[in-house]
N, C-alpha and C positions, 0 to 999 in steps of 0.2 A: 168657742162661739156658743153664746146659748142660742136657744130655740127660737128665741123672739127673732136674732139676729140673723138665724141661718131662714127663719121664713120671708122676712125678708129679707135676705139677697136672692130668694128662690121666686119672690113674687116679682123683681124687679129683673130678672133675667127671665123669666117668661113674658112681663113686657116686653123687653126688648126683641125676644122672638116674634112675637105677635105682630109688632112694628114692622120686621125685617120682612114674615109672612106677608104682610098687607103689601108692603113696596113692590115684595115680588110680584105680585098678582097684578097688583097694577100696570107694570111690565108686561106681562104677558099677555093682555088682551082681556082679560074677563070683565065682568060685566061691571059696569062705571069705574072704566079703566081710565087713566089719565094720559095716559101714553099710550103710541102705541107698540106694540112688542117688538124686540130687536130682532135682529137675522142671528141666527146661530154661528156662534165663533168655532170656525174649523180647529184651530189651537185647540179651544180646550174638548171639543170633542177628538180628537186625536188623543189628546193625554187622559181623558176616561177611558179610551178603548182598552189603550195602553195597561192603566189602572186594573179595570175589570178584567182584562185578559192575565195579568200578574194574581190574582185575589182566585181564577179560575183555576190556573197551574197551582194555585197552592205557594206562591214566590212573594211571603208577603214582606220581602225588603222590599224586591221592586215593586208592591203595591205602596207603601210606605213614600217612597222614593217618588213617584208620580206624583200624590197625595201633596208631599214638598213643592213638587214641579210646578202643581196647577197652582196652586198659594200666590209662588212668585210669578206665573201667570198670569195670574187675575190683578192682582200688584200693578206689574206693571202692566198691562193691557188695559184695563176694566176699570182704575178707579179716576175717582170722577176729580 
């Protein structure tokens, strides 16, 4: 990949973060929000506790493993 090619696919994968950022926000309430913010999904706060507590022991299969879990959470729970 030359330079030319690796800048852009670096400027076009910070768009699309930028994108992602913005939808976020607008989800959650801030200012010239379009929606307004969801309730918090107990699932996936359970599998971060989960997460964080595995990443705290030092067990980073099971943080790894959660990591997986919320994936096919969000999958299937969350997409639209």
């Amino acid at each position: 990949m030359t330079e030319a090619q690796s800048a852009r696919t670096g400027d076009a994968l910070r768009a699309k973060v930028a994108d992602a950022n913005e939808r976020s926000r607008r989800g959650r309430g801030h200012p010239g929000a379009a929606v307004p913010p969801l309730p918090r999904c107990q699932t996936c706060w359970d599998i971060k506790r989960r997460r964080y507590r595995a990443l705290d022991a030092g067990d980073r299969q099971e943080a790894a493993r959660m990591a997986e879990v919320m994936g096919l959470h969000q999958r299937e729970a969350h997409s639209e």
